[in-house]
C-alpha positions in Angstrom: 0.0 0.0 0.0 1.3 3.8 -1.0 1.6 5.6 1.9 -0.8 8.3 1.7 -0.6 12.5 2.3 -3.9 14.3 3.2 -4.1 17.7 1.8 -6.7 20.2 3.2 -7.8 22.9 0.9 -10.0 25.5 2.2 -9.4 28.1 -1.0 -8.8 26.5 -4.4 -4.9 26.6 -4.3 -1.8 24.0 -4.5 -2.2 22.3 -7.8 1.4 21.5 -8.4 1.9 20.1 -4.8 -1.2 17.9 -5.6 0.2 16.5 -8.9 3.8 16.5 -7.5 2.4 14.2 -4.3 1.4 11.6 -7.2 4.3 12.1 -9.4 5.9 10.9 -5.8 4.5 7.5 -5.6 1.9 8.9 -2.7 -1.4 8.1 -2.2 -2.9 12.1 -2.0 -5.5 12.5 -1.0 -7.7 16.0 -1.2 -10.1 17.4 1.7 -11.7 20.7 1.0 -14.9 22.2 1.9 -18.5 21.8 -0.2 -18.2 25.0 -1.7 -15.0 24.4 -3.6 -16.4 21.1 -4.9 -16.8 22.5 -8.4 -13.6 24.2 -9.2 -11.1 22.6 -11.2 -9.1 20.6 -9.2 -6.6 18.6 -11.3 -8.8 15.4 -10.3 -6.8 13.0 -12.6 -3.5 13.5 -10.7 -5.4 13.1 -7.1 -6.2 9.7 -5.7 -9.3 10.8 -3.7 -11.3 14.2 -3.0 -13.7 14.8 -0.2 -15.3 17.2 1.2 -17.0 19.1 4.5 -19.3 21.6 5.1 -16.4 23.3 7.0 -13.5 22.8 8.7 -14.5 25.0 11.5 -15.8 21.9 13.5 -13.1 20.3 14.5 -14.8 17.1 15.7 -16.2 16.5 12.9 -13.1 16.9 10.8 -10.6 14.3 13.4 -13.4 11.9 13.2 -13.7 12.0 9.2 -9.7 11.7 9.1 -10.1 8.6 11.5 -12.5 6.7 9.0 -10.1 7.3 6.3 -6.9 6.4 8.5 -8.4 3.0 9.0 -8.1 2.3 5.7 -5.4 4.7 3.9 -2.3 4.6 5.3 -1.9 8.8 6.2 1.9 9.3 7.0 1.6 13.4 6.4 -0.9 16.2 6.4 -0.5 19.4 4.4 -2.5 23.1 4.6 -2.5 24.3 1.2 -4.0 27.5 2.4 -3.1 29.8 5.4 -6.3 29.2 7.2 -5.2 25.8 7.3 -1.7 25.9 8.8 -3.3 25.6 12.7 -6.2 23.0 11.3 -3.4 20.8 10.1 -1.0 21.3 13.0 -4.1 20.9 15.4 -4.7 17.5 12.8 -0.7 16.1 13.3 -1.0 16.1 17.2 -3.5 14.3 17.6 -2.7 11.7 15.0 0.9 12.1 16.2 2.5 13.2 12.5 5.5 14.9 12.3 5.4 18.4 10.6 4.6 21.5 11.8 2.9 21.1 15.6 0.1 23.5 16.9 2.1 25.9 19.2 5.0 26.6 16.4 1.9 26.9 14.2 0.7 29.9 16.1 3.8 31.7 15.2 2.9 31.6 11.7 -0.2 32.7 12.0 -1.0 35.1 14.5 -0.2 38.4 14.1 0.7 39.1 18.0 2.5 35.7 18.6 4.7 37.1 15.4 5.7 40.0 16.9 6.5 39.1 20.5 8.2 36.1 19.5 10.2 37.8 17.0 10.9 40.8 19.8 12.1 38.0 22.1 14.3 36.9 19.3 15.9 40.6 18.7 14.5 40.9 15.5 13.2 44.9 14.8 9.3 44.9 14.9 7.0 47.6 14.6 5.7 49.1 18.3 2.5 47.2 19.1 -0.1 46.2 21.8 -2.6 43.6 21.5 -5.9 45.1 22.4 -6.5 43.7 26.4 -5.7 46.2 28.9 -7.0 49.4 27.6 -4.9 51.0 30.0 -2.0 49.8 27.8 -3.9 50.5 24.7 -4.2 54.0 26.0 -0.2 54.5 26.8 0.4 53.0 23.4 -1.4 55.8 21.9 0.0 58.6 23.7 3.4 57.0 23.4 3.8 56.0 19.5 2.8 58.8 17.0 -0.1 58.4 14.4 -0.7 57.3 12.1 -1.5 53.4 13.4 -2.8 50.1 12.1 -5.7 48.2 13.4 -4.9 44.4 12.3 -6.8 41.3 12.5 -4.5 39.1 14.1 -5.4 35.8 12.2 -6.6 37.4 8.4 -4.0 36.6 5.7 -2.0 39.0 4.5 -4.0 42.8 4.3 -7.4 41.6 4.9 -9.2 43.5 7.6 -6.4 45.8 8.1 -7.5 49.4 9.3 -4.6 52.6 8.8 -6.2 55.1 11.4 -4.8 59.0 12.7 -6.6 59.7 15.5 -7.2 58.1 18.9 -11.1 58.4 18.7 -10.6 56.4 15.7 -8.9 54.0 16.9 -11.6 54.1 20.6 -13.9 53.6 18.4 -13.0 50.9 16.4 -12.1 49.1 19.7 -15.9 49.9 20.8 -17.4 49.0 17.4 -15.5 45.0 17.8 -16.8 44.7 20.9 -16.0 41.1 22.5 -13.5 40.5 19.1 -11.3 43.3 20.6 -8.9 40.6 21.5 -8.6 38.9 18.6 -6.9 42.6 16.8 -4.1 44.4 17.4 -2.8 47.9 17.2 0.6 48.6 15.6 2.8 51.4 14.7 2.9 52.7 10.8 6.1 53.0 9.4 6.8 54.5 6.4 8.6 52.5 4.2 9.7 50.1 1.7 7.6 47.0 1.4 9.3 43.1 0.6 8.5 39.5 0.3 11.2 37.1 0.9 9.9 33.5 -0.8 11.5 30.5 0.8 12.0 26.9 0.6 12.9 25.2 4.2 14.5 21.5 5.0 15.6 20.2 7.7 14.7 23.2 9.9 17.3 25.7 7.4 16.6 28.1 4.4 17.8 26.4 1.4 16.2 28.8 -1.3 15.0 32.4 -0.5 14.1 34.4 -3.5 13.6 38.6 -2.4 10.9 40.2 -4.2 9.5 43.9 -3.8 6.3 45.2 -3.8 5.7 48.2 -6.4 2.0 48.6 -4.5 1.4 46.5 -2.1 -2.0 44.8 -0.8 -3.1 46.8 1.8 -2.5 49.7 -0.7 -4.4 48.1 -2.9 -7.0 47.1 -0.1 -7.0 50.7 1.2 -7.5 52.7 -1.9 -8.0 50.2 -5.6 -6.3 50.0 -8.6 -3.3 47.4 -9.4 -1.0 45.3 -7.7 2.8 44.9 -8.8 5.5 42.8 -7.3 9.0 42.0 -8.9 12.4 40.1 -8.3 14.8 42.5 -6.5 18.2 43.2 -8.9 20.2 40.5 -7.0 23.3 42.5 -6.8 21.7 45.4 -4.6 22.5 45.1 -1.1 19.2 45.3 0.2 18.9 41.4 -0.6 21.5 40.0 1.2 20.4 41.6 4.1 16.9 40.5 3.7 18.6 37.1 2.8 19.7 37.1 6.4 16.4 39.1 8.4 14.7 36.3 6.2 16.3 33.2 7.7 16.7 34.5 11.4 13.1 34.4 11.1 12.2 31.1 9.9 15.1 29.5 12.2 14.0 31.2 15.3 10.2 30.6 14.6 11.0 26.9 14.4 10.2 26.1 10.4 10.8 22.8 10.7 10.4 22.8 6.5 8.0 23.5 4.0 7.6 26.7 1.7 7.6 30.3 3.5 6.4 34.0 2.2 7.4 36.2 4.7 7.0 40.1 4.6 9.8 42.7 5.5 9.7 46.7 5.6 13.2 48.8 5.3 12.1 51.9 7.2 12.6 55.3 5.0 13.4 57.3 8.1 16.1 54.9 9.4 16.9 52.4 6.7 15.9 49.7 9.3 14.6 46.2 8.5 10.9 45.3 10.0 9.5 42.3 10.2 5.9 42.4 8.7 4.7 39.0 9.3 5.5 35.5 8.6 3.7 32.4 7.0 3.8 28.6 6.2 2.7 28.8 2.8 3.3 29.6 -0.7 2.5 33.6 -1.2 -0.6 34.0 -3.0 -1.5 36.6 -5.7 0.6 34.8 -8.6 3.7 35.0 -6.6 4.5 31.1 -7.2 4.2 31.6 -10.9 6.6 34.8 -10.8 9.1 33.4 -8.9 9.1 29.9 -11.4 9.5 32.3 -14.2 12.6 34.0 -12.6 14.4 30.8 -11.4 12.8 27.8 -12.9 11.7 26.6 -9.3 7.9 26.2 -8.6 7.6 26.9 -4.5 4.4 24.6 -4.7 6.2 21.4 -6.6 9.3 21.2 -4.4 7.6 22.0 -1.4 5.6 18.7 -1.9 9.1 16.9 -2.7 10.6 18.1 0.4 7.8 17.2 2.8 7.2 13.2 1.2 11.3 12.9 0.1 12.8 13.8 4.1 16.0 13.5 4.2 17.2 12.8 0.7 15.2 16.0 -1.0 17.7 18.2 -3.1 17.1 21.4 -4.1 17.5 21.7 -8.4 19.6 24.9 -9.9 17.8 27.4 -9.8 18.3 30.4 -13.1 19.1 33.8 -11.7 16.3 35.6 -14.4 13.7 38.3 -13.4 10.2 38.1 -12.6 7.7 40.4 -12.2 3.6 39.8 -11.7 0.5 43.0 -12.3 -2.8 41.8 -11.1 -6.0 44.0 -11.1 -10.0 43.5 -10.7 -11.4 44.0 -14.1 -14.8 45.3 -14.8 -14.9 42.7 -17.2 -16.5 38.9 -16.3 -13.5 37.2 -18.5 -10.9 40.4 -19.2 -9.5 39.5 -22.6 -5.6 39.7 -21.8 -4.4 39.3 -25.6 -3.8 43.1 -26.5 -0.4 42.2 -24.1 1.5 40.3 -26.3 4.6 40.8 -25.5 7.0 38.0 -25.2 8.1 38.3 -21.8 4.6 37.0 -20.5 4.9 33.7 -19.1 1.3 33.1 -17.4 -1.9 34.9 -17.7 -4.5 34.5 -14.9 -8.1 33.0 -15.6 -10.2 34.4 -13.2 -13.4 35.8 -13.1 -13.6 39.7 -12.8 -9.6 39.6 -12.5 -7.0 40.3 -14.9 -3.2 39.4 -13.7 0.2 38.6 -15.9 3.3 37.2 -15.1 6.9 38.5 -17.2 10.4 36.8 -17.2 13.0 38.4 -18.6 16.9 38.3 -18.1 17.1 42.4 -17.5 15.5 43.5 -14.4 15.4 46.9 -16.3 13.0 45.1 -18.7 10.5 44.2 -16.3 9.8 47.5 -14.6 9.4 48.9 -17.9 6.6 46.1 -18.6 4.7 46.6 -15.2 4.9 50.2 -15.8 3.3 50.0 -19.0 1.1 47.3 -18.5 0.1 49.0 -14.8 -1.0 52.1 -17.2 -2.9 50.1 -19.7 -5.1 47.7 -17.3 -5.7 50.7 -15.3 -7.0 52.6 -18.6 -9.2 49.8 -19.8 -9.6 47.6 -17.4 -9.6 48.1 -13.4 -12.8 48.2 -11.9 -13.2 51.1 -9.7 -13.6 49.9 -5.8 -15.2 52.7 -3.2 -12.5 53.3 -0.3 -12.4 50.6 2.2 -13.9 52.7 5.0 -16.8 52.7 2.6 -16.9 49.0 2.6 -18.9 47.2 4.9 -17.6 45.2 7.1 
């Protein structure tokens, strides 16, 4: 009998770690929820897929597993998605798998946990508080100048996120969440650069980090519309090494035992100072696995799966030292018609409803800024759909 890896699924994600789990010689299996049923999972490649209404009850999800175990032998469980990392750690306890356990798991996933473990590891965080003591609260706000950030401490990446000047604001925002005050914290803004430093991790040590930065970033995006841009950093700019290194103190001292890693950095304007953002188990989302394949010819989803089912023998292929650079927008349009970019840089185009995205290779870093520039400029001419602000948005 193939031993067999579990994948949960709670956002349609992961395709090449499914087929790569098969390509393996593993048994994969796919859990996701009801909703997600009809999307286009790459069925052939996976063994089995079922499916719950949700994997918020917990029960119901360790006694679904234990049917299956009695007959599949399950050797590894996997989150495809971030809301999964603690369901899947919270899974390997208690069938005693090795990965990933559920207080590590915290690290890489709550937003508080991130920051005071990093702050007991000396690595520069923005000032925070997590919103218990309002006494505290109150100190915080007299203490560190405006503007702050009101974040959700479990949301992935911007979602939820709240930039606010004033204290009122901020008292009432507190008042408005009520008995889910706890679960937010407030957090210094500093003005700055924005990063993304996409790993590979084995045998508890970075073995591929690939530094990325943000021409507009999420909560950008999330705060005011229009496009979002990301690119390969030039290689030889010192910047990188030195997010090479803030990158793996990180995922050392957080206790990655391996797996992939997106992890967010800021270089202060004021004092040229690297902050650490936040931190995940996971491949970064928004076409950043695609990007970072067409830059170095490693897919972070694919070798990921070969690191977690190969152990100790997993080696890492070459990687190419090419650029990469990604433009994603909503489009007004149900299915935007991407083929006025023809340019023969672009490597992937997205397919998704109300969404235009493209991802460019090209051996001159030079080249891609000039084709996010101009392709920035055109999807924002004829294609971005035009989003009220995000205090206008209901919440």
């Amino acid at each position: 009998m193939r031993p067999t890896i579990l994948c949960l699924a709670s956002y349609h994600k992961g395709h090449r770690f499914l087929t790569r789990c098969r390509d393996e010689g593993w048994h994969c299996v796919l859990i996701t929820i009801e909703s997600l049923l009809q999307e286009d999972w790459p069925r052939d490649q996976i063994d089995e897929v079922f499916a719950l209404p949700t994997f918020a009850d917990r029960s119901a999800l360790v006694r679904a597993i234990s049917f299956l175990h009695r007959t599949r032998d399950i050797q590894r469980i996997a989150a495809l998605d971030d809301f999964d990392v603690e369901v899947a750690a919270d899974l390997r306890e208690h069938f005693r798998l090795p990965g990933l356990n559920a207080s590590t798991a915290r690290r890489f996933r709550d937003k508080l946990a991130m920051r005071q473990t990093a702050r007991d590891l000396g690595i520069r965080v923005p000032e925070f508080v997590g919103l218990f003591h309002h006494a505290r609260v109150d100190d915080f706000l007299r203490q560190v100048p405006p503007p702050w950030l009101l974040k959700p401490r479990s949301e992935a990446s911007a979602a939820g996120i709240r930039k606010l000047s004033r204290a009122a604001d901020v008292w009432a925002e507190i008042e408005r969440l009520g008995d889910q005050q706890s679960y937010f914290l407030l957090e210094q803004f500093i003005p700055g650069d924005l990063f993304h430093v996409d790993s590979l991790v084995h045998r508890g040590r970075v073995i591929f980090a690939e530094v990325n930065g943000y021409v507009r970033p999420l909560l950008d995006v999330y705060q005011g519309g229009g496009i979002y841009a990301t690119r390969t950093v030039p290689r030889e700019q010192p910047i990188v090494e030195r997010l090479r290194q803030a990158n793996e103190r990180v995922l050392t001292g957080f206790g990655l035992p391996w797996g992939a890693s997106h992890t967010e950095f800021l270089v202060g304007h004021a004092d040229g100072n690297i902050y650490l953002v936040e931190t995940s188990a996971r491949v970064g989302g928004a076409n950043t696995a695609e990007m970072v394949e067409a830059a170095t010819g490693i897919n972070l989803w694919s070798e990921w799966a070969a690191i977690e089912l190969r152990g100790e023998s997993y080696q890492l292929p070459p990687a190419r030292r090419d650029y990469g650079g990604v433009v994603l927008s909503l489009a007004r349009q149900e299915w935007p018609d991407s083929s006025p970019f023809d340019d023969p840089e672009i490597v992937y185009r997205l397919k998704m409803k109300h969404h235009i995205g493209l991802v460019v290779a090209s051996s001159s870093p030079e080249r891609i800024e000039q084709l996010l520039q101009s392709y920035s400029e055109r999807i924002g001419r004829d294609y971005t759909m035009v989003l009220p602000p995000a205090d206008k948005v209901s919440h």
